[in-house]
Every structure is written in C-alpha cells, then in structure tokens.
C-alpha positions, 0 to 999 in steps of 0.5 A: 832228411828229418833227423834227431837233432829235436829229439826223437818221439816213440811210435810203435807197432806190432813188434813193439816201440820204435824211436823216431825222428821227432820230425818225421812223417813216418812210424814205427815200420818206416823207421825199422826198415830205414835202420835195416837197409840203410847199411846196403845202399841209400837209393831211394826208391824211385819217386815215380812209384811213390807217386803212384802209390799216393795216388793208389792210396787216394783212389783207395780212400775213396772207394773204401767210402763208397763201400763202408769201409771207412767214413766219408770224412776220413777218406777225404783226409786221406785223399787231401793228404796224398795229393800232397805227395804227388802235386808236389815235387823232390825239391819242394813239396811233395814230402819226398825227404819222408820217405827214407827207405832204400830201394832194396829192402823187403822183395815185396815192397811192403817197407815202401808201403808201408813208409806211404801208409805211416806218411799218409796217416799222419798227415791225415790225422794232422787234417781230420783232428782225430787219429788215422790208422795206416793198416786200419785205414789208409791201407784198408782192403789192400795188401802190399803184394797188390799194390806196391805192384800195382804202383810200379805198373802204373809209373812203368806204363807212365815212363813207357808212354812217355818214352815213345813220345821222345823216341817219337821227336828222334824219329822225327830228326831222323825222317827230316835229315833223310830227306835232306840227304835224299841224293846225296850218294855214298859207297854202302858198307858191308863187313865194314867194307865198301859195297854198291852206293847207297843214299846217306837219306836211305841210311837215315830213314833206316835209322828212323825205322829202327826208332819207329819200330822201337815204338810200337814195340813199347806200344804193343807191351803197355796193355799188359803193363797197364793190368794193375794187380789191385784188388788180389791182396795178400795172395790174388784170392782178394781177401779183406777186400770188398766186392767191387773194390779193385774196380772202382779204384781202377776206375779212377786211376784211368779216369785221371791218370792213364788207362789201366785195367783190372788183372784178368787173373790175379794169382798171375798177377800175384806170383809173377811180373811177366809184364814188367819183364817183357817191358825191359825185354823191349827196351833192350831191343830198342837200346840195340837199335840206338846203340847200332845207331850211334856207332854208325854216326860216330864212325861216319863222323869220324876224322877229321882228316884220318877217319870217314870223315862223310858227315860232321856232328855239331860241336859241342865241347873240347875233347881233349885236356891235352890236344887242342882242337879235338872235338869228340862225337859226344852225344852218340858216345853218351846214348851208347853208354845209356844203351849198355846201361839198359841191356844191364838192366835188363839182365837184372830185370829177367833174373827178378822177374825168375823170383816168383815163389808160389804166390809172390814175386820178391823182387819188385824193387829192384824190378822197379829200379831198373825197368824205370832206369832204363826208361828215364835213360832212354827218355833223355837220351833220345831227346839229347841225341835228337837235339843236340846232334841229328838236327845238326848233321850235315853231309860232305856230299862232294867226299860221299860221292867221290868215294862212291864212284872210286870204288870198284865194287860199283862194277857189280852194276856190270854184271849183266853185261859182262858177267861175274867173272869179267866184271870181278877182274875188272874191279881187281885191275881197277884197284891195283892201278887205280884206272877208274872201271870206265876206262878198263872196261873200254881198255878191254874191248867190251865197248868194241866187241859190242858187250856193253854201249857206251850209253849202257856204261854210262848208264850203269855207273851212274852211282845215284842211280844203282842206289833207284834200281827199281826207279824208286826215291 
C-alpha cells in the first residue's frame, strides 16, 4: 500500500485539498474515503468488482468516443489505462494496492467508483500527456448508482457461471462413485433408523442430483443477474447519458467478457437488487444440499471401529495433537463450515437487498461482499470435495450387505404374504433372539400352511433385489 514515507502531494475536489500519498494513483475522494472508513474495517473490496468496473470504464471510453463525448485519443488512453487493472493480478500488476477503500463504505459504492476513476485518470493522463479528468472524463455518462451496480452484477454473473462449472466436476465424482457402487447393497435409513436396503450408487447418484439441480437452479437466476443497470445514471431516468450509451457498452461487454443485457426497466434497476438477492437465495439452497451431503459422508465414514464404518474417506492428515492414528473426515467438515458460511451470507445479503429507499439500494457493498463470498466459497469447496474425497471413496460392501440383511426391517418384503401384523411380530421376534426372519418365518409355519414358498422367501429377502423393486438398475 502507497504510503507517506516520500512524502505526500495535494489533490483536491469539490470539497476541497486533500493530502495524498505521493505514491498514489488515486485522489482527493479515494483518499477522504480511505480516511473515513479505514477505522470500521480494512476489507477491501472484492477484486472481482474492481475488474469489472475497469472494464466498464473502458467499455465506456469507448462508447463516449462514438458518441462525441470525448476525443478518440482520450478515450484510447482511457481504455489502455484500465486494461492495466483487469490484465493484471493481486500479486503483480493490475494496480490493486491502489485501490485502499474498505468494503464498507458509502451503501452505493460511489468511493469504489470513484478510487476506479482517480486510478484511471491518473494513469491516462501519465499515457495521453495531458490531464485526464476522472468525473469529466473517465466517468463521463455514468453515475456511481449504474455502474458500481453494474459491476457487482457482472462479476456475480462471473463467479456464478463459474461456479456451475465446479459443481459440474463434483457432480461428476458423484455419477462416477454411483456406478461403481451399483450393487453394492446397505440397510437405507430413516429417523436415522435402519429402513428397507437400498444401493450405496442410489444414494450416490442422489448426491449427484442434488448438485445437478444446484446448477440449473444457478443457470436459471443468471439471466437476471446478467441485466446491468448501465445507462440509468443517477436515478434510472438516464440523464447526462446520450442516447445509445448504455447499448453500445453492453455491446461490448457481451461481445468480450460475458453475455449481458440492458435492464428492461432502469428505475427497477436503480432502487432495488432483486437479482442479486435471488443469487444468494440459490446458493443457500445449493449450500443445504451439500451440507446434507457432507453429513451423510461424515456419518457414514464414521468409526473406524464404534461408528458406521460403511465407506472409508481418503486420509488426509493426522486428527489429532493427542490420539495417534486418529484421522478425521476433513473435507465434508470443511464443505460444512463453507455451507454455514454461505446461509449467513445470505442472511446479509436479504437484509441489504430490503435497503432500497426510492430510487437507490444502499447496500451494495456489502451485497457485493457476500454474494461473491459465498460464490468463491462454494467454488473451491466443491472442487476440494470432489478431488480430494469423493474420488476416493471405497465401500465395505461385505459390512454394507451383512447389516442389510441382518436387519429386521427387510420383512417389510413379506407383507403381501403375511400381512402388516404377522410380518411386524416377525421383525419384533428377530430382534429379541437374534434368528435371522428366514428361520422365524419357517418356525411359525408360514412355509407349511402354504402362506409363502420357499422359493417366494427367498426371493423376498434378496436384499439387492427389493432395492429393483420394479426391475429397475
């Protein structure tokens, strides 16, 4: 971060001089905001939104040429100027260190905006040889309410998209363990107590459903994500902005960085982030699902010797500083702990999104912070998850299918035959001794007085086969 250690040089604005660091990229406003806010919190605002307000800026430039607005050449300067942000990175290049304003700051972002303004300006003018205003010029036809918006929409469409793509490859690890695990049989669970058997690939591919529809739930709310309120301005009226504006740099935008389109009404688009809160709303649900998901991997992982002990997690590392030999099912707790992250989030995420006052929301950096959170969480998570733990998953299918058969639930196979009460006491007289239901069923003369055929017994308790009731795989 550019400090006073050479001194400092005296910016100013419309309120007056300001001293900044001599080192600095950004001006008067950057500086008054970084003065303000610093003492709240130092989190900067996420890097993703800076990008995309550099390539708004640039997007901009170049429209405002077509238009007049500016001159060609001060709009190529512009443009080469915020290229520099986003072809760069946090650890070199890309300016980041110059943009020191907190992440929560002024509820429309307009300190952001402005820190994107002075940074680019300065940098252009440095490139042009003549100065570069950043109201004038940089931010000419916009306003901060369009597109600091605007630039959280764009790098939540990002996030999202990319996000499906890592749910997509866990997904995948899930599809591929539930064919491997087809047949192999295990007493199902309800209440947390043993149920008719199903297959350990049926509970797999259920997890793969759950993530499937994780991502058309993320597909289906992009579109309005994608609406970028540019070309609204201060209020949605458009003022200061010429005709055609807002479509020639969405035209731009979609034809280089992703498919985005024009609000369909801008006062919507101005007072309110419905979008954005209808985002965090899907990945809470997608966070339930995992976090469902996780649980049932860590319990049936559990043991090795008092748990379930049905499938073994890879090992990753020691679980214990004090119990040698302890290894923990680290993955599903660390995807559960992103999970609880991301409802949170959400939670933050609804109550900003209720800010909207008239014809402003005022709560889209923290909106901003925590929608692209849970995104970035939920990203590395699902890889994690899919990588180092599902693909390496195997089965005890010899335990699995042992418990399944010992247990006296699978006489609800028998109820056609014997009926619900006769086939209840069966299971009641199995658990007490310990007979298997065969032999208590054949103890009680069903088999003799004609109730049920061996061959129909048998048949019955084929545990794999009651999970194909249907003949199905």
């Amino acid at each position: 971060m550019p400090d006073g250690s050479a001194g400092f040089r005296t910016e100013h604005d419309s309120m007056g001089e300001v001293a900044v660091p001599a080192g600095a990229l950004w001006g008067a406003q950057t500086q008054r905001a970084r003065e303000n806010f610093a003492p709240v919190a130092i989190e900067p605002v996420p890097p993703e939104v800076i990008i995309q307000l550099a390539r708004i800026k640039a997007a901009a430039a170049a429209a405002n040429a077509q238009l007049g607005v500016i001159e060609p050449d001060m709009a190529a300067a512009i443009q080469d100027a915020a290229k520099e942000i986003w072809f760069g990175d946090m650890a070199d290049g890309g300016h980041f260190e110059h943009f020191p304003v907190p992440v929560f700051q002024t509820g429309s972002g307009t300190s952001t905006n402005m820190n994107a303004n002075e940074v680019i300006a300065r940098l252009a003018s440095q490139k042009l040889g003549r100065p570069v205003h950043p109201n004038d010029h940089v931010n000419a036809s916009q306003s901060s309410n369009d597109v600091f918006p605007s630039a959280v929409h764009l790098a939540s469409a990002r996030l999202l998209d990319a996000l499906t793509r890592a749910l997509a490859g866990l997904a995948e690890a899930f599809e591929a363990k539930a064919a491997e695990f087809a047949d192999v049989v295990k007493s199902g669970r309800t209440h947390l107590m043993d149920a008719v058997p199903v297959t350990l690939g049926q509970e797999f591919g259920g997890y793969a459903a759950v993530v499937r529809h994780g991502i058309e739930r993320i597909r289906s709310v992009l579109p309005e994500v994608a609406e970028l309120p540019l070309g609204g301005t201060a209020v949605g009226t458009g003022l200061n902005a010429p005709p055609g504006f807002a479509a020639k740099v969405i035209e731009r935008l979609a034809a280089h960085h992703y498919p985005v389109t024009e609000a369909r009404n801008h006062f919507e688009a101005a007072g309110g982030r419905d979008a954005l809160v209808a985002a965090s709303g899907v990945l809470r649900t997608v966070a339930v699902g995992l976090y469902k998901i996780s649980s049932d991997l860590r319990l049936m992982g559990s043991g090795p010797r008092a748990g379930l002990a049905e499938i073994s997690l890879p090992d990753l590392q020691p679980g214990s500083s004090i119990m040698p030999g302890k290894v923990n099912p680290v993955m599903p707790e660390v995807m559960s702990q992103v999970c609880a992250q991301v409802i949170g989030n959400d939670a933050a995420v609804a109550f900003a999104g209720a800010a909207g006052n008239f014809e402003l929301n005022v709560m889209v950096p923290v909106i901003a912070r925590n929608l692209l959170e849970s995104c970035g969480l939920l990203t590395g998570a699902s890889g994690a998850l899919a990588h180092a733990c599902v693909e390496g998953i195997t089965a005890d299918a010899a335990r699995l299918r042992h418990l399944a058969e010992s247990s006296p639930v699978i006489v609800t196979a028998l109820n056609r035959y014997l009926g619900y009460e006769a086939a209840a006491s069966v299971a009641h007289e199995a658990l007490d001794t310990g007979k298997t239901i065969r032999e208590i069923v054949i103890a009680r003369g069903h088999v003799e007085r004609g109730d049920i055929t061996e061959e129909q017994l048998d048949a019955a308790l084929d545990v794999l086969a009651m999970t194909r009731p249907h003949g199905t795989s």
